[in-house]
C-alpha positions, 0 to 999 in steps of 0.5 A, spaced: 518 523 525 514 522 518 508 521 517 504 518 512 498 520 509 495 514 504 489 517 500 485 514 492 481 509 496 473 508 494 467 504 492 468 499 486 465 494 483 467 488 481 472 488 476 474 495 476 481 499 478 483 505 483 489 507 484 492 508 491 498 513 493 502 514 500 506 521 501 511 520 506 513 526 509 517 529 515 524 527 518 526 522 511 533 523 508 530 517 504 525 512 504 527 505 504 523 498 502 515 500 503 509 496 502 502 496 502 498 493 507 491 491 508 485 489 514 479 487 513 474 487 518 475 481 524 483 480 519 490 481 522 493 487 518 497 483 512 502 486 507 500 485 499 505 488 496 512 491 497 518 495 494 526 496 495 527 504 493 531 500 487 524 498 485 524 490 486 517 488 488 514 482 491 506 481 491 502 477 496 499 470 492 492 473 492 494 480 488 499 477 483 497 480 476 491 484 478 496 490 483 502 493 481 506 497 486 511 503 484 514 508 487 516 516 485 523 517 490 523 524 488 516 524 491 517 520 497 511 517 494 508 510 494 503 507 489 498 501 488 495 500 482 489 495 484 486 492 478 481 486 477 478 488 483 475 483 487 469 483 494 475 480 498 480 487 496 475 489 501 479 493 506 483 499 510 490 499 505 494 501 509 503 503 506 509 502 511 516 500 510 516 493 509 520 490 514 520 483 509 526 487 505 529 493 509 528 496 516 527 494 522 521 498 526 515 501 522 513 507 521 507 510 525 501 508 521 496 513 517 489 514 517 489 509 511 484 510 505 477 504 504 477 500 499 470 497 497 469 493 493 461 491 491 456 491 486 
């Protein structure tokens, strides 16, 4: 089983940065492609970002410039560098594999970390 524990989140104001990590742990001989997600209250979860274990990464319209995604393979850990942030970056980031580039089932989802961002 792995587990994935998502940590970094905070309140911001507008304009400013966090950066976000995703440890994965548990029964992993190596992570494959992985993304950040995010749910904003009353939203469906949406994929913002991903990355192959090679390091192609792709972005959702709306983040691209402000977020970077990276990943530690020796770690199992995944980043988000969040910066520019705006009120509507406001939601639960949530990492996962991202099954747009790589495998075909999710992981179980973790606890998540809130972004808030407000002035």
């Amino acid at each position: 089983q792995v587990q994935l524990v998502e940590s970094g989140g905070g309140l911001v104001q507008p304009g400013g940065s966090l950066r976000l990590s995703c440890a994965a742990s548990g029964n992993i001989f190596s992570l494959g492609s992985m993304g950040w997600y995010r749910q904003a209250p009353g939203n469906q979860r949406e994929l913002v970002a991903g990355i192959t274990r090679g390091g192609s990464t792709n972005y959702e319209d709306s983040v691209k410039g402000r977020f970077t995604i990276s990943r530690d393979n020796a770690k199992n850990t995944v980043y988000l560098q969040m910066n520019s942030l705006k009120p509507e970056d406001t939601a639960v980031y949530y990492c996962n594999r991202d099954l747009t580039t790589g495998g075909s089932t999710y992981y179980p989802w973790g606890q998540g970390t809130q972004v808030t961002v407000s002035s």
